[in-house]
LODOBA-315482 format. One line per field, with one value per residue (C-alpha): z, y, x. Coordinates in steps of 0.001 Angstrom, whole numbers. Example, Ala and Ser with C-alpha at 12.3 -4.5 7.8 and 13.67 -1.06 7.14 Angstrom:
residues 2
c3 7800; 7140
c2 -4500; -1060
c1 12300; 13670
END
This chain:
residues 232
c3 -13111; -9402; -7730; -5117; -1609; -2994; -6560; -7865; -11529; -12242; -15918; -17859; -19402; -21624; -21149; -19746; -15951; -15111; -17876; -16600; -12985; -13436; -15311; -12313; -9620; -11555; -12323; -8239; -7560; -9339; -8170; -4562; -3300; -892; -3059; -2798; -5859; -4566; -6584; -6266; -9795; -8323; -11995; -14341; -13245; -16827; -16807; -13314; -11263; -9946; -13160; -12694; -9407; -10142; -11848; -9532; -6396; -8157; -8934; -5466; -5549; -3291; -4339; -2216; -3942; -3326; -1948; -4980; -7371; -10686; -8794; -9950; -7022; -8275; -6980; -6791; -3712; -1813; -607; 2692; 2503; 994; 4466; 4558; 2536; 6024; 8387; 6558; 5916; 5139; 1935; -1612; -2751; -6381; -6544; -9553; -9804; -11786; -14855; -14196; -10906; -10379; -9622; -7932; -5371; -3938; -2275; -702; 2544; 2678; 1042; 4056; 4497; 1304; 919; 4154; 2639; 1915; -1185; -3037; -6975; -8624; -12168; -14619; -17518; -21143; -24305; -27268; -29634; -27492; -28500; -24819; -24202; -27660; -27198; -24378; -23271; -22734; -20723; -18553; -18047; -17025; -14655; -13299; -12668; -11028; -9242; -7441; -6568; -4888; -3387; -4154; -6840; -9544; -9709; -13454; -16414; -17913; -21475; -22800; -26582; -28422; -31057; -29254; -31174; -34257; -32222; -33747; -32891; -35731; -33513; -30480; -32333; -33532; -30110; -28942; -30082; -28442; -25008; -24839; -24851; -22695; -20155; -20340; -20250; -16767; -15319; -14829; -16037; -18281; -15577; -18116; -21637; -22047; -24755; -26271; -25248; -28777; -29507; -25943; -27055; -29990; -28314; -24875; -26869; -27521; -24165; -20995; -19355; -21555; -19361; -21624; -21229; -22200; -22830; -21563; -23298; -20084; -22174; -24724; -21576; -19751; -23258; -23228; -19323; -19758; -19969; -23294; -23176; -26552; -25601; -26233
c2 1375; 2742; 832; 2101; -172; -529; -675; -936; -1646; -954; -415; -1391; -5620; -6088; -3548; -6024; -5425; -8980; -8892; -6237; -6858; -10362; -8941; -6539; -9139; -11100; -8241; -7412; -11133; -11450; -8127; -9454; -8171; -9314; -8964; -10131; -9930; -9598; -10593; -8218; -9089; -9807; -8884; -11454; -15472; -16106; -14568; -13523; -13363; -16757; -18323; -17725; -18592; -21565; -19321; -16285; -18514; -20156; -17040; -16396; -14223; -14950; -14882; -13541; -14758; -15382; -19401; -19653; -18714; -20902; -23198; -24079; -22104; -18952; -16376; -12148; -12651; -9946; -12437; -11723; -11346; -7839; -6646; -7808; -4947; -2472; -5743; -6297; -2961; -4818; -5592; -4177; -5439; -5540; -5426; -6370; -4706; -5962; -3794; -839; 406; -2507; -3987; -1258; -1510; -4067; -1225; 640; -885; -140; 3205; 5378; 2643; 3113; 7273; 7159; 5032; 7710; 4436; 4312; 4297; 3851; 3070; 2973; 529; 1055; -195; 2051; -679; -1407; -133; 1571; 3115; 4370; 7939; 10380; 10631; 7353; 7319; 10137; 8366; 5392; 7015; 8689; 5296; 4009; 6791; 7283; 3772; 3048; 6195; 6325; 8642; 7217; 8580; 7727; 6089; 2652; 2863; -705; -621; -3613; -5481; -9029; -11038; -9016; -5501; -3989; -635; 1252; 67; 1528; 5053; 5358; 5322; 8073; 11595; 9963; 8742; 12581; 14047; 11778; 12114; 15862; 15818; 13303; 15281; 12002; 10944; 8334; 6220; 2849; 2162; -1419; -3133; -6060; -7732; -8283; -4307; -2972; -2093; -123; 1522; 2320; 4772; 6823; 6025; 6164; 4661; 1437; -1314; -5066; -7119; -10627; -12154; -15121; -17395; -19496; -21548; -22840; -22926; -25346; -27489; -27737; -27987; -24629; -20817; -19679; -16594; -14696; -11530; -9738
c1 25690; 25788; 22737; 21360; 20840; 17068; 16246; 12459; 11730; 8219; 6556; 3804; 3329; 6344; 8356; 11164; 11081; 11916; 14817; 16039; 16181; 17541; 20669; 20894; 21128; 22985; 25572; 26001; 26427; 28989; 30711; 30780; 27672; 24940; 22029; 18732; 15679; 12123; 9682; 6788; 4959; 1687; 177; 1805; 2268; 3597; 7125; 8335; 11825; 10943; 11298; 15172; 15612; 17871; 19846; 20278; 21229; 23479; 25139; 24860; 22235; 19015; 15064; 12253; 8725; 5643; 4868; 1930; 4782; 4483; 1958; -1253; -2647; -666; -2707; -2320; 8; 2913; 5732; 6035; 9957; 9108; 9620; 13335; 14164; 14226; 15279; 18158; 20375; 23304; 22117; 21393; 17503; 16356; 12330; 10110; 6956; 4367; 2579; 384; -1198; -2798; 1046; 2335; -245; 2461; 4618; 1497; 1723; 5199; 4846; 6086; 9615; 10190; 10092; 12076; 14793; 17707; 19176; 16336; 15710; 12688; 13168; 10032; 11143; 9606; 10118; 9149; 8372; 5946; 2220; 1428; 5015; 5300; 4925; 5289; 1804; 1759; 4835; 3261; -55; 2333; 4465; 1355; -700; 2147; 2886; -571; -937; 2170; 2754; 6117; 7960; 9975; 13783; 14799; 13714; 15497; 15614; 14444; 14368; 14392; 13117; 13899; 16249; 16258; 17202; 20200; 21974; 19995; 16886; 17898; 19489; 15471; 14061; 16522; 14472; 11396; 13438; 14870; 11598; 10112; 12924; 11955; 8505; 8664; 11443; 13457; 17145; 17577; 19915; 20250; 20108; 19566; 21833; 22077; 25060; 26402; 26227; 27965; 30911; 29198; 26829; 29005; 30952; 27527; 26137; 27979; 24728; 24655; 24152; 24765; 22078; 21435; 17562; 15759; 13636; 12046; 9550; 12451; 14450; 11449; 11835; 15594; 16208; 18818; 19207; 18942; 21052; 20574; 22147; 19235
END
């Protein structure tokens, strides 16, 4: 995939933001470039960017969150480093949003930066299995929410189908009639496919957008003291 200097993932709960972003940072680390994750999830303290910070500077990669991150005094707060993104032109940024408009409230003090920044995707995330992104209404009402409250204009759409552990390429070829017409219906490309890591090569030959993913499990991970990688 050809990232853009500032990438935003934003989407409704569970649609696999965080996933997704993590394997994005983590695939521009290791490519050689300066990247830096923001996490912006002001929404959801339970599964956020900062839970694989370990992880993502050790792959060189660098974490911008929120001090109350995974504290007991968690609290709806913007890390400050959110600003970096227009100090530091030099490099590429990866931003989390959290669910809904309530989430993408994050980016309206930063609204006008942002529309002014000439590398800039917004991608809205979704995950047909998932009861509130099952349909294209649904989609819509997302993209609209998000939309309004952040004042910024999403670019393309991720596709994130997948049945966790279980998802196999029949899974993914069901959700296709459903991402087409939602792609149409928001007027955005579909710039990734998320795949399970295990079905790439499979599914690249159908999809030039595939993008292989692998899957976290941070609570078995907090159990175990590693990173469960699954391949999603």
């Amino acid at each position: 995939m050809d990232f853009k200097r500032v990438t935003i993932f934003a989407g409704h709960y569970g649609s696999g933001k965080t996933t997704v972003a993590v394997n994005c940072a983590l695939s521009l680390a290791k490519s050689g470039a300066g990247v830096s994750v923001c996490d912006a999830d002001i929404v959801n303290p339970y599964f956020r960017v900062h839970d694989f910070k370990a992880l993502l500077e050790d792959n060189g990669a660098e974490v911008i969150s929120s001090v109350f991150a995974n504290t007991n005094l968690d609290v709806p707060a913007v890390p400050a480093g959110l600003s970096a993104v227009f100090d530091r032109p030099d490099r590429r940024f990866i931003i989390d949003l959290g669910g809904d408009e309530r989430g993408a409230l994050a980016l309206g003090r930063h609204r006008d930066r942002l529309n002014g920044e000439k590398s800039l995707d917004m991608l809205l995330v979704f995950n047909t299995y998932r009861p509130l992104s099952s349909d294209v209404a649904g989609l819509l009402e997302i993209k609209n929410e998000i939309e309004a409250a952040s004042g910024v204009r999403f670019t393309g759409i991720v596709n994130n189908a997948n049945l966790g552990r279980e998802t196999q390429t029949r899974d993914l070829e069901a959700t296709f009639p459903t991402v087409k017409a939602a792609s149409e219906a928001l007027g955005l490309p579909v710039i990734m496919t998320a795949v399970k890591r295990a079905l790439y090569e499979e599914c690249a030959v159908k999809l030039p957008e595939a993008f292989p993913m692998d899957v976290f499990f941070p609570w078995e991970d907090a159990i175990l003291g590693t990173y469960n990688r699954q391949g999603m």
